[in-house]
N, C-alpha and C positions, 0 to 999 in steps of 0.2 A: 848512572849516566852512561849512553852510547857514546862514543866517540870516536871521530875519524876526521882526519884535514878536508875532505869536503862531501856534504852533504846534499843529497840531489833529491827531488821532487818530480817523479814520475819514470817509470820501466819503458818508457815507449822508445825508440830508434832514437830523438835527440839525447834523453837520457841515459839509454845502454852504448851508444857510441862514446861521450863523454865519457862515461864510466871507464870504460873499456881503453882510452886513451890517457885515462888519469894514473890508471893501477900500472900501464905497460912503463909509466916513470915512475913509479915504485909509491904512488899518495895510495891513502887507503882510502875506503869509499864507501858510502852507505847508501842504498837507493831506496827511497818509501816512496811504495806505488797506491794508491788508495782503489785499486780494485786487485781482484782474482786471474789472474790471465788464466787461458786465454780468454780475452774478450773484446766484442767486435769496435772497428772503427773504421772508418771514411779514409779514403787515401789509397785505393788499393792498387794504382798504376802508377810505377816509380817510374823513375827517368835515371837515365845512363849517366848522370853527375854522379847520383847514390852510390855507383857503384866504389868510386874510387874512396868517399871514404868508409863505406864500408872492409874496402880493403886496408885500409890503414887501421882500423880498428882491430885486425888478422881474425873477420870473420866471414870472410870470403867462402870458404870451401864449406863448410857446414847449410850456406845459402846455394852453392850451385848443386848441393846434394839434395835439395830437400825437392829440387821436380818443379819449380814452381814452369810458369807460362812464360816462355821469351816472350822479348819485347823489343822490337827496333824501329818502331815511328809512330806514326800517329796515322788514322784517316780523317779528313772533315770532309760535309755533306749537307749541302744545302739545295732542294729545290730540284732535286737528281743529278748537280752537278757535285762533283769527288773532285779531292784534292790530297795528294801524299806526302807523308817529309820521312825519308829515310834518315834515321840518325845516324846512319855510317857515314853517309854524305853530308858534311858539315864541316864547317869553318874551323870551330874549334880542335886542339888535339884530346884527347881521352876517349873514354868508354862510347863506343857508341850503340851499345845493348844493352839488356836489363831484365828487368821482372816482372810480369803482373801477377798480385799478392792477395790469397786472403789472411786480410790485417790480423784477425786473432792470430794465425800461424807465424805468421812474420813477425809479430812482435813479440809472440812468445819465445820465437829460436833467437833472435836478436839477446834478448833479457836473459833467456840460457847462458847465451856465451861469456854474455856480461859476468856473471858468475862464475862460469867455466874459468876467465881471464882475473877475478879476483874480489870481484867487487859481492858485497853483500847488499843483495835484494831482498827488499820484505814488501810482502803487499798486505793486503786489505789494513792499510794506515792512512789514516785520515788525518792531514793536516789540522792544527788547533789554532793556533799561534807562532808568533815568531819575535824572537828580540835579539837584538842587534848592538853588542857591547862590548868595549875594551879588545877590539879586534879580533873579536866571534861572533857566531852564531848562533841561539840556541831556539829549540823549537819543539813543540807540545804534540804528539801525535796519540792519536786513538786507534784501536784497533776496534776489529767488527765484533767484539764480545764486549767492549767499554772500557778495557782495558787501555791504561795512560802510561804513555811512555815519554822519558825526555832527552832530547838529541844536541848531541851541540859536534861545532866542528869550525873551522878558519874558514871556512867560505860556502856558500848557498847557491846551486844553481837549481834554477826552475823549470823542468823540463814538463810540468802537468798536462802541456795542451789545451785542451776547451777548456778544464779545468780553471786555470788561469789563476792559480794561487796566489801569488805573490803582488797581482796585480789586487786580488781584490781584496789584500789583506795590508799591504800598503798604500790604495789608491791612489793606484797607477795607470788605470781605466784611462780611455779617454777615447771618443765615438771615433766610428771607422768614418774615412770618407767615403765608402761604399753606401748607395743606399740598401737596403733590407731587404736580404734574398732568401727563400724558400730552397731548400735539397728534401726531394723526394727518392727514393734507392732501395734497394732490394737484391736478391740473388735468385738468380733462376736455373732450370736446365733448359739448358737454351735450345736444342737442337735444331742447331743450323746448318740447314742440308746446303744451302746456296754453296758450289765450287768453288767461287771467285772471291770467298769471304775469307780475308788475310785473319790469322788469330795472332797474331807476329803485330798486332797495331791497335792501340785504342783508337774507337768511334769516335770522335764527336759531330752531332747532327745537330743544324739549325731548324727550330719551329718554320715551316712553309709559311705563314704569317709574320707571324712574332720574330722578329731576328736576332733579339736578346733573352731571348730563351732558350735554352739549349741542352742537349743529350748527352749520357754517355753511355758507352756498350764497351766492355769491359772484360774478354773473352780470359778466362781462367784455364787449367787442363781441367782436365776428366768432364770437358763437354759442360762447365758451367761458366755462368757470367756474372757480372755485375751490372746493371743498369740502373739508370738516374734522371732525374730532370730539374732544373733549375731555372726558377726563375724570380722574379720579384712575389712580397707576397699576395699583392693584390690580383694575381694573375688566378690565381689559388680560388678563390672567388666565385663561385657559383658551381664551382664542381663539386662534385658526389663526394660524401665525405668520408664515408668506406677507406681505407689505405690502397686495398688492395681494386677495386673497382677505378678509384684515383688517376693509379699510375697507368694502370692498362688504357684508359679511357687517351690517355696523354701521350701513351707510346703509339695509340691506333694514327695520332694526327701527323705523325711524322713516316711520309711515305716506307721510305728506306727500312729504318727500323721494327716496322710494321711487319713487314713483307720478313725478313730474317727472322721475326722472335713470333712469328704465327703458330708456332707449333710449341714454346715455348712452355714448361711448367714452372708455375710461380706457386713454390716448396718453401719457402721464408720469408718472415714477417719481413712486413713494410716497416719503414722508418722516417721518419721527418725530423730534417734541420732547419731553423729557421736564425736570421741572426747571428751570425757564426762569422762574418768578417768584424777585426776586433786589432784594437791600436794602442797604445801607450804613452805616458808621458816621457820614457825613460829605458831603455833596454838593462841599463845596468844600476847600481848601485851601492855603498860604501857596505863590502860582506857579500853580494851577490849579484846574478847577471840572471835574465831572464832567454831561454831558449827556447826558437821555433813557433809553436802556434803562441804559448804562454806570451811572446811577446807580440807580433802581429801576427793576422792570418789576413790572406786576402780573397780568395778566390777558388773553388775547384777546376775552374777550367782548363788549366792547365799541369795541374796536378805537382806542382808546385811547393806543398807543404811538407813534403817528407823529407826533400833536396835542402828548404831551408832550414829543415826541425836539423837536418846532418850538418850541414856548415858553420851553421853558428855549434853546435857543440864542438866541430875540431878548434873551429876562431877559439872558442873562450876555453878549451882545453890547452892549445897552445900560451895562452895569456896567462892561465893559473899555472900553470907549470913555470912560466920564467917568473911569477912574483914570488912563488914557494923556491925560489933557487937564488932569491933574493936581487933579480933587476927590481928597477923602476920599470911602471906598464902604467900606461894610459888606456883605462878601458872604453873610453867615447873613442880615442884613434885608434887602439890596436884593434877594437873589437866591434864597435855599434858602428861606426863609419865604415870601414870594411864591408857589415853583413849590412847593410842597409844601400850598398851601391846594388848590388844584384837583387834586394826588396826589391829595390825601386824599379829595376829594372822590368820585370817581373806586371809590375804595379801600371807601368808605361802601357805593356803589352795586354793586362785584363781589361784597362781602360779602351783601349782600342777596339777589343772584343766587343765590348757591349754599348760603345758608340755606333760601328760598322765599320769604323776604318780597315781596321783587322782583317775582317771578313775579307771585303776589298780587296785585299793584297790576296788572302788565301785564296780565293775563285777568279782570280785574276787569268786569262787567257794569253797572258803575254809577260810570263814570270820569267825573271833573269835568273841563269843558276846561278853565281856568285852569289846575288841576293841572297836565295833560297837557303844556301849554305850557310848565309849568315842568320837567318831566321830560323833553319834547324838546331843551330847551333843552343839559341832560347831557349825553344822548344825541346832540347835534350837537357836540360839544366844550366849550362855553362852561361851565367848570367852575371857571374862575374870574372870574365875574360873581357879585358878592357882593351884586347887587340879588337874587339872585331867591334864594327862602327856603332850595331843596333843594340851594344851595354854602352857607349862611350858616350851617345845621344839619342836614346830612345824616343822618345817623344817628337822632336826634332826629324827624325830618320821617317820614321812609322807617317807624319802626318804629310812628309814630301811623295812618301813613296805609294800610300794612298790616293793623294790626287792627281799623281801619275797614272793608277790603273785605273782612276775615275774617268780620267781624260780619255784613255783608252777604248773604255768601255763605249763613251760614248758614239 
């Protein structure tokens, strides 16, 4: 039998943060990752939330060594009209820089450190089972030769991601409110001669037509990028079904991005997601908590799943840490109510996006900076900072401050 006080499900950033926050109070820690790292994943433009716990995890310095591509705002682009958010200019106080990442590298130095810090990571382990008794855990893993191993441990955190273990092993499922969107994506060398092209900022472009369809450019160093398109599936629909004919076809309709990636070589496979926003009945449960995509995902457009894959691992590392020290913990208050204010928050803002509200404010010619500040603030992760108005009422704030710039417009 393996054994350790808690046992974790998946080597990715919400898994090696927790980890890495579990061992630094002395719990031991097992991680089964069911693939090989490195290997590739979505998500590859973090936000300046990441960074802080990153550093609490003390693996800071290993990340600002490894070169990756600064990162301090975003661009949006619709129509040829641009829009900037400096994340140094923001409401909130913290990080207001960051990284953009290719995921295989990123999550394999993340997973290193993990290690480095104490925890024992094993991959190619495939989840089998799970059972939940007498105030443990215990659970059935395979490895890529058929080999069966059995684990047990005081507590279970589910850090899989798409994977989504624990949901689908306890049916936990339960449909997104999102309707059903298509991610199409790639990496290129981009060469992009344009001067005026910030690599210091993710793209994102609005479809000239379509306004809920949307772009991302995604500028890495050594001169490559990431690029993307999303939209609903039916949109998908009558185009070429090649991958790589696809996306080019997609990226030719968006002026902007056309004009930048014209010289462009596309050197790696296409990939498509389809389906990939995803909900639950339950974030936590008696033995274990569910982290980051494992329990919801909402959206790429805001890039948003790395910042929550990190938060909920410190939430629910702070919370096993005080029941292994013997408080009382309330895991729906100390830890799903918590991570579910800045979901939500998050949730307000993708809704907006692909009504038009959003946009509205973004190409808005008559933007308040205070506002702005409070919207970069978002838009740089701090989504759960209950000072500033647009986490306190989302919904609420977004739907007045859009028919203000509507009014405007007109």
């Amino acid at each position: 039998m393996n054994a350790a006080d808690v046992l974790i499900i998946g080597a990715g950033p919400a898994g090696a943060v927790a980890s890495a926050l579990l061992t630094a109070a002395g719990r031991s820690v097992i991680v089964l990752e069911k693939q090989q790292f490195p290997r590739f994943s979505i998500g590859e433009s973090l936000l300046p939330h990441c960074m802080r716990f990153i550093e609490m995890a003390g693996m800071m310095q290993p990340l600002v060594d490894a070169g990756y591509q600064h990162k301090n705002g975003a661009m949006f682009v619709r129509n040829g009209q641009y829009c900037a958010f400096d994340f140094r200019d923001k409401f909130s106080p913290g990080w207001g820089t960051t990284y953009q990442v290719v995921r295989a590298d990123f999550d394999q130095l993340l997973a290193r450190e993990a290690q480095r810090l104490g925890a024992d990571v094993r991959y190619r382990q495939e989840i089998l089972d799970v059972e939940f008794a007498d105030g443990r855990v215990q659970l059935n893993a395979q490895a890529a030769d058929g080999e069966r191993s059995r684990y047990e441990g005081r507590f279970l955190l589910d850090a899989s991601g798409f994977g989504r273990v624990l949901p689908r092993l306890l049916n936990l499922d339960r449909p997104s409110r999102f309707p059903v969107r298509r991610s199409i994506n790639t990496h290129v060398v981009d060469r992009i001669a344009d001067p005026n092209y910030d690599r210091n900022k993710i793209l994102i472009g609005v479809h000239p037509e379509h306004h809920d369809v949307w772009y991302w450019l995604i500028p890495f160093c050594a001169g490559r990028s990431s690029i993307g398109v999303v939209a609903r599936d039916s949109f998908f629909d009558g185009l070429p079904r090649d991958p790589l004919t696809r996306i080019r076809r997609l990226i030719d309709q968006e002026p902007a991005l056309a004009a930048l990636l014209q010289d462009a070589v596309y050197d790696t496979q296409v990939r498509e997601i389809s389906g990939y926003a995803a909900d639950v009945s339950s974030l936590w449960g008696p033995g274990f908590a569910l982290l980051g995509n494992a329990g919801e995902f909402l959206d790429p457009v805001f890039s948003s799943g790395v910042t929550i894959a990190m938060k909920s691992a410190s939430l629910a590392a702070a919370v096993l840490n005080r029941q292994f020290d013997g408080e009382a913990v309330d895991w729906e208050a100390d830890y799903a109510v918590p991570l579910r204010l800045g979901v939500d928050t998050f949730r307000a803002f993708v809704e907006a996006w692909y009504d038009g509200r959003f946009q509205d404010i973004v190409f808005s010619k008559r933007q308040q900076p205070d506002v702005k500040r409070m919207i970069a603030s978002i838009l740089a992760g701090y989504a759960w900072d209950e000072a500033n108005p647009y986490v306190d009422q989302p919904r609420r704030r977004l739907d007045v401050l859009a028919k203000v710039c509507r009014a405007q417009a007109e």
